[in-house]
VODOVEX-840457 format. One record per residue (C-alpha): residue number from 1; residue in three letters; chain; x, y, z. Coordinates in steps of 0.05 Angstrom, whole numbers, plus 32768, in hexadecimal, padded with zeros to 4 digits. Last residue first. Example, Ala and Ser with C-alpha at 12.3 -4.5 7.8 and 13.67 -1.06 7.14 Angstrom:
% VODOVEX-840457
  num  residu  chaine     u     v     w
    2     SER       A  8111  7FEB  808F
    1     ALA       A  80F6  7FA6  809C
***
This chain:
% VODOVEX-840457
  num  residu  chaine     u     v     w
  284     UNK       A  7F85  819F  7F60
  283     UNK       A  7FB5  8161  7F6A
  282     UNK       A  7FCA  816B  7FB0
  281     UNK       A  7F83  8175  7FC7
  280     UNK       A  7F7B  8138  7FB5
  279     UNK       A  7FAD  811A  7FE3
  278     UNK       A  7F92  8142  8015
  277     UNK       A  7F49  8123  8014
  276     UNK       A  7F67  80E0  8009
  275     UNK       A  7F83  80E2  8047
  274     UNK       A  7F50  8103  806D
  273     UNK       A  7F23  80D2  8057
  272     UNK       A  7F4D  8093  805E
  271     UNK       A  7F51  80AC  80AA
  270     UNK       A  7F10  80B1  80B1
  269     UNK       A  7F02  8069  809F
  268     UNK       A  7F3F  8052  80C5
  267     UNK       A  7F30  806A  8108
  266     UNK       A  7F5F  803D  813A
  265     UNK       A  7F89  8017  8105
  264     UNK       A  7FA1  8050  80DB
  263     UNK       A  7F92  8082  8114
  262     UNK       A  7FBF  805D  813C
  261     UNK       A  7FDE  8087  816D
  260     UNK       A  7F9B  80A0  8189
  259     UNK       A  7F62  80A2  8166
  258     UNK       A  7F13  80AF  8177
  257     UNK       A  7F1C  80EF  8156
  256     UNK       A  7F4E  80FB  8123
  255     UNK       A  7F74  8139  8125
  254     UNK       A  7F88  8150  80DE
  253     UNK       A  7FBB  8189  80D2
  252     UNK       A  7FD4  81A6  808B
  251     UNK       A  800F  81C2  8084
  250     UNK       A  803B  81FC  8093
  249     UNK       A  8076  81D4  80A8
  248     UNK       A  807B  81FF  80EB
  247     UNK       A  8032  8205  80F3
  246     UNK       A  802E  81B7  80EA
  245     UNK       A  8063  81B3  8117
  244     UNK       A  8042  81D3  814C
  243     UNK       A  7FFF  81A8  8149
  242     UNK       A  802F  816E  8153
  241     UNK       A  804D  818C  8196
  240     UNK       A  8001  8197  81A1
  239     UNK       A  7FF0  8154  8193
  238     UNK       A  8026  8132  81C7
  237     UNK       A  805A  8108  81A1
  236     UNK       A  8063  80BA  81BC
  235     UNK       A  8029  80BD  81E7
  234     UNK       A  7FEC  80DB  81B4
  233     UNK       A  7FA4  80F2  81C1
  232     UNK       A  7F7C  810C  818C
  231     UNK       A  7F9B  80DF  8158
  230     UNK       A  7FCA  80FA  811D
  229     UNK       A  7FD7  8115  80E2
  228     UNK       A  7FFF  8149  80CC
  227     UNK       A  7FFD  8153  807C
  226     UNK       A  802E  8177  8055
  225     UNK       A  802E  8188  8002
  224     UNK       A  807A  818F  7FF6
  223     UNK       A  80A2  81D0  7FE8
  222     UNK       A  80E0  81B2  8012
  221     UNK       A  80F5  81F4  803F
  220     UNK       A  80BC  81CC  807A
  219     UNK       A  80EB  8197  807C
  218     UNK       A  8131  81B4  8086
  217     UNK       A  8106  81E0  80BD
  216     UNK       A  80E2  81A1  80DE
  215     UNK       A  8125  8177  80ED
  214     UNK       A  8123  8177  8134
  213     UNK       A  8152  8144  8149
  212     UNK       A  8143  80F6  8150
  211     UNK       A  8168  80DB  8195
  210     UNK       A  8131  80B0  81B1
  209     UNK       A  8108  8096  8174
  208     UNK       A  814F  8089  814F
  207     UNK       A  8164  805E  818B
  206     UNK       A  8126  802D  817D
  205     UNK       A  812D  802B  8132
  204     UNK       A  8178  8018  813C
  203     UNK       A  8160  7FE5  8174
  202     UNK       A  8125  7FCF  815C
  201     UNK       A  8142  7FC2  810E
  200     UNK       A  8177  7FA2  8130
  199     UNK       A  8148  7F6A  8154
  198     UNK       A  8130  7F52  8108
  197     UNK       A  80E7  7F5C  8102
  196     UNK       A  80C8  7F11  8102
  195     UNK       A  80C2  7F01  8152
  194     UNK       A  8098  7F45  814E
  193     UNK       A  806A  7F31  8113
  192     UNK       A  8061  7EF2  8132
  191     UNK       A  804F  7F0F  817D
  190     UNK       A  8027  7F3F  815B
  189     UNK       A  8003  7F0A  812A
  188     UNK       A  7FF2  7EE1  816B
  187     UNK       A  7FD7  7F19  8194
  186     UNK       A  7FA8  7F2A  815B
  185     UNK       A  7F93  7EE3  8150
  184     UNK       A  7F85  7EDD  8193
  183     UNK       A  7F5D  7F18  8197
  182     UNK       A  7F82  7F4F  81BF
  181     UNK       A  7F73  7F57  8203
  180     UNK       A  7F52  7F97  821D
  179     UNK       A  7F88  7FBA  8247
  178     UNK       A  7F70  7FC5  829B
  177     UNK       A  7FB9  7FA0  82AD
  176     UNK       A  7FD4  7FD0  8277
  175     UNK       A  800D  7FAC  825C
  174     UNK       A  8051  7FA2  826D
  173     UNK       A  804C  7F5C  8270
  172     UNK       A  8050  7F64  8227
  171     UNK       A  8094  7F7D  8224
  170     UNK       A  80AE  7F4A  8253
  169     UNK       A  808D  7F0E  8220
  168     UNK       A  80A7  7F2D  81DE
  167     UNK       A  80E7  7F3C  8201
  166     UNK       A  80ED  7EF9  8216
  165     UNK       A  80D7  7EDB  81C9
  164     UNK       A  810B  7EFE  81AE
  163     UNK       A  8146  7EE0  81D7
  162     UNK       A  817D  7EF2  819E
  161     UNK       A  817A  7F34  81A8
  160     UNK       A  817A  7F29  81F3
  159     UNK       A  81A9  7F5E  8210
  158     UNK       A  819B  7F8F  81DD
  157     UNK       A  815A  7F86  81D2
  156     UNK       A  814C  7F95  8220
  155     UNK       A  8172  7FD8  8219
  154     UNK       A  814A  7FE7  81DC
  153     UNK       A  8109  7FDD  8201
  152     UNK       A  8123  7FF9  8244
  151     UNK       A  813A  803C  8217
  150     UNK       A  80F3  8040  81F3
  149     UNK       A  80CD  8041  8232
  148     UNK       A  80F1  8073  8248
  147     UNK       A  80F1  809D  8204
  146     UNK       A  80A1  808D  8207
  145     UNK       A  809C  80B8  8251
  144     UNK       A  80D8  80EE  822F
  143     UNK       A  80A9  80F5  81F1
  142     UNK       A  80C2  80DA  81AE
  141     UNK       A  80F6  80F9  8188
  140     UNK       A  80FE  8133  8158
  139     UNK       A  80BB  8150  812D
  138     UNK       A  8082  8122  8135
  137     UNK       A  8063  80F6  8124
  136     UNK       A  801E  80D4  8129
  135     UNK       A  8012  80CE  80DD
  134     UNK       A  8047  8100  80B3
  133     UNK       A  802A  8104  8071
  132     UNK       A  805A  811F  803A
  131     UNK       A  803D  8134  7FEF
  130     UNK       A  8043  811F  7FA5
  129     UNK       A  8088  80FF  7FAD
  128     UNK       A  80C7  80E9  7F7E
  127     UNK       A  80E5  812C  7F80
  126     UNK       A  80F0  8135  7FCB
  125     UNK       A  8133  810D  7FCC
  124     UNK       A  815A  810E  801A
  123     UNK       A  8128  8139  803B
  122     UNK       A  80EC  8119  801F
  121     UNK       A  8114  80CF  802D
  120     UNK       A  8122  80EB  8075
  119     UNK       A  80D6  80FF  807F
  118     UNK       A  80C8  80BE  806A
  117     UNK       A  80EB  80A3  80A7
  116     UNK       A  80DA  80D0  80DC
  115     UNK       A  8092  80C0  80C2
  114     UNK       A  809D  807D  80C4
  113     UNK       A  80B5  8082  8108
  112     UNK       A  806B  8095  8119
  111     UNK       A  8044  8087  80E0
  110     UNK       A  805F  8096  8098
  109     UNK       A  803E  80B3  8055
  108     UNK       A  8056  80BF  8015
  107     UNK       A  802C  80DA  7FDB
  106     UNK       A  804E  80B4  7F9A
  105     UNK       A  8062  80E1  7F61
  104     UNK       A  806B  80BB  7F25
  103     UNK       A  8054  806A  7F27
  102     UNK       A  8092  804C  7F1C
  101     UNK       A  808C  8024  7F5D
  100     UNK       A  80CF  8014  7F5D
   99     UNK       A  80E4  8057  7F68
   98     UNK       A  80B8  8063  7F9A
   97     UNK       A  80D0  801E  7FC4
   96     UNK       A  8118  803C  7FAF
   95     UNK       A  810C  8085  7FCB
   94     UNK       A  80F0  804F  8013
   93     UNK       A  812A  8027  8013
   92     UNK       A  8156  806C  8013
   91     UNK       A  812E  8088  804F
   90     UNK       A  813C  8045  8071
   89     UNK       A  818D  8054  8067
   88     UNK       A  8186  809B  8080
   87     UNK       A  8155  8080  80B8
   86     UNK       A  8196  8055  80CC
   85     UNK       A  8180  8007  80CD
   84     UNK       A  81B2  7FEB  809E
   83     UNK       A  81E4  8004  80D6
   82     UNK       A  81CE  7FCD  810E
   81     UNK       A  81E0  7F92  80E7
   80     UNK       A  81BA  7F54  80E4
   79     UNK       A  81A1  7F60  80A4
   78     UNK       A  8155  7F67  808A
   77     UNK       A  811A  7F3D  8077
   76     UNK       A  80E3  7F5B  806A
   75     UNK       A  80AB  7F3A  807D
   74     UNK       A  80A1  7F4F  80C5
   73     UNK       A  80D7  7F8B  80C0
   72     UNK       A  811B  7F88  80B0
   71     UNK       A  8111  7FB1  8077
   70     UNK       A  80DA  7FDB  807C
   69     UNK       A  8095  7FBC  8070
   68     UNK       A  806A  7FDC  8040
   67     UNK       A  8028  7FF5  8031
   66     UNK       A  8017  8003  7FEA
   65     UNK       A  7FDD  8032  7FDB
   64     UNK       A  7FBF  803B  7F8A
   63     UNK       A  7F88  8071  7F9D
   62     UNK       A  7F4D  807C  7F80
   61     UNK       A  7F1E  808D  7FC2
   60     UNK       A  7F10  8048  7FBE
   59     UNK       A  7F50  802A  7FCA
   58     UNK       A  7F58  805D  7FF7
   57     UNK       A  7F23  803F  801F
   56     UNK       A  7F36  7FFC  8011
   55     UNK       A  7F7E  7FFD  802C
   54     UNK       A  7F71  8028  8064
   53     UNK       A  7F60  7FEF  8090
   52     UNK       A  7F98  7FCA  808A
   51     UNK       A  7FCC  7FF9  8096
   50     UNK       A  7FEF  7FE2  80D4
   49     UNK       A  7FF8  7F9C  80B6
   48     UNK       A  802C  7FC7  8082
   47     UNK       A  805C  7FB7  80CA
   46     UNK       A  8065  7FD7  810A
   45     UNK       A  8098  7FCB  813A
   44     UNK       A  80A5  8013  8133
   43     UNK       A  807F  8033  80FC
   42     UNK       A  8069  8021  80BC
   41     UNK       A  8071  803E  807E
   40     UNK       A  8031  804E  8043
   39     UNK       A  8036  805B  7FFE
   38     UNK       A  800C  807A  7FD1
   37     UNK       A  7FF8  807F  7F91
   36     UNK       A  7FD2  80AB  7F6D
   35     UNK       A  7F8C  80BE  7F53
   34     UNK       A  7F7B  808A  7F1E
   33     UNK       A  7FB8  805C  7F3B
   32     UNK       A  7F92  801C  7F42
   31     UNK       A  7F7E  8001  7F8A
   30     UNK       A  7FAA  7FD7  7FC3
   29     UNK       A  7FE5  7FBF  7FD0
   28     UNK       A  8000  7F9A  8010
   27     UNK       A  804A  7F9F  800B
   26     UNK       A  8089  7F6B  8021
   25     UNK       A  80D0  7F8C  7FFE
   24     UNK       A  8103  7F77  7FE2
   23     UNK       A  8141  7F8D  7FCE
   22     UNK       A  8160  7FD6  7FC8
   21     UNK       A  8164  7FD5  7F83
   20     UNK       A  8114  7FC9  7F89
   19     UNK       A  80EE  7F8C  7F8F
   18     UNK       A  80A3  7F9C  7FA4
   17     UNK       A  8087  7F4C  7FC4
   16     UNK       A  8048  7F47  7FCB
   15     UNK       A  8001  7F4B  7FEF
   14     UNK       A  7FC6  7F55  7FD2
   13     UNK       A  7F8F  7F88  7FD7
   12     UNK       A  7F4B  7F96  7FBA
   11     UNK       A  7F2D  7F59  7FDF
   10     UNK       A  7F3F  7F78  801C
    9     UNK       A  7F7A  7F5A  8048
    8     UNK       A  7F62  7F38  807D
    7     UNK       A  7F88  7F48  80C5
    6     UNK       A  7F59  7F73  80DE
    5     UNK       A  7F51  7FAF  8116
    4     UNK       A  7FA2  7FB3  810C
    3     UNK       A  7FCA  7FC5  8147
    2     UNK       A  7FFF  7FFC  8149
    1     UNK       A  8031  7FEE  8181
***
């Protein structure tokens, strides 16, 4: 899961509510629109949290940036109904968060299965955006190693949807006996954020992640600006399986030292840069 290195929002940014005809949605924004806007999705059990960091860097660099959480996720509440949580049916939450933003072309970017997702919305309606960034993800599903993982999580869901707090608790005795400990406030806004996302979301998210096809043709035929992005070492989709794509899509490819599947979180500052580096390079 993506941790954030803060949980304070930046005195540039506030947190609100973006209704669209697709309801509401939670969003930390950030920055005027001098340059663009942006906006950023979330992977699994991930939430606009995730994004912190970038927030005032891109803020700075001109950007308008929303950060949203998908519906059913932390504070956006969502059905209890497996089906509202097909990618085709996220990729149409995130045309109407655009849409509602009514801000012209917006420069999309998603991590991990936010990238699966936004690249659904691109596929689905590429007219509303200024360029794709796919952030740690890659082009079908997740590694066989993470796909394991992935099946015992959604398995476990499952069986206890309604027993949140156990999976929280078996999940995280999973860990990394050698792990550095999160903060306590850290490890209490994960377990809160998790006890928050609706257990559907997890599972339909979660079998999506292991059963995604390779959709990088449809997606490189969509005459987009591209961006790969991604840490320099990565479990859920290797980096050279990521380097391939970006050949295959023809875009541009940004490995971000010191970062692994959480460049967001893990190397912010450089990761604004890049960012805002290719966004601007969409405009000239």
């Amino acid at each position: 899961m993506s941790k954030p290195p803060r949980l304070t929002l930046p005195s540039v940014a506030r947190a609100r509510r973006l209704s669209t005809a697709r309801g509401d949605f939670a969003v930390h924004e950030a920055g005027g629109a001098a340059r663009g806007t942006a906006l950023l999705v979330p992977g699994f059990t991930g939430s606009k949290e995730d994004f912190i960091a970038l927030l005032e860097p891109l803020a700075a660099a001109g950007y308008r940036v929303v950060a949203v959480d998908g519906r059913g996720q932390y504070e956006t509440p969502g059905p209890r109904e497996e089906s509202a949580y097909a990618l085709e049916e996220l990729a149409l939450d995130v045309l109407a968060q655009v849409h509602a933003l009514s801000s012209g072309p917006v420069h999309l970017l998603g991590h991990s299965l936010g990238g699966l997702i936004s690249r659904a919305a691109v596929l689905r309606d590429p007219a509303p955006f200024a360029s794709l960034t796919l952030m740690s993800s890659g082009p079908a599903a997740i590694s066989e190693e993470q796909q394991a993982r992935t099946k015992l999580l959604v398995a476990a869901l499952e069986a206890l949807r309604e027993d949140m707090p156990a999976v929280w608790a078996a999940m995280r005795a999973q860990d990394p006996e050698d792990a550095v400990p999160d903060s306590p406030e850290l490890a209490d806004f994960l377990r809160e954020r998790w006890l928050a996302t609706v257990p559907e979301q997890l599972i339909t998210t979660g079998r999506a992640l292991i059963s995604e096809p390779d959709r990088v043709a449809e997606l490189a035929a969509v005459p987009l600006p591209k961006l790969v992005l991604s840490g320099a070492v990565d479990y859920a989709w290797p980096v050279p399986l990521m380097d391939e794509m970006a050949d295959r899509l023809g875009a541009s490819r940004v490995v971000v030292e010191g970062a692994e599947h959480s460049p967001n979180a893990e190397n912010p500052q450089v990761t604004a840069s890049a960012l805002a580096a290719f966004w601007d390079s969409c405009a000239s």
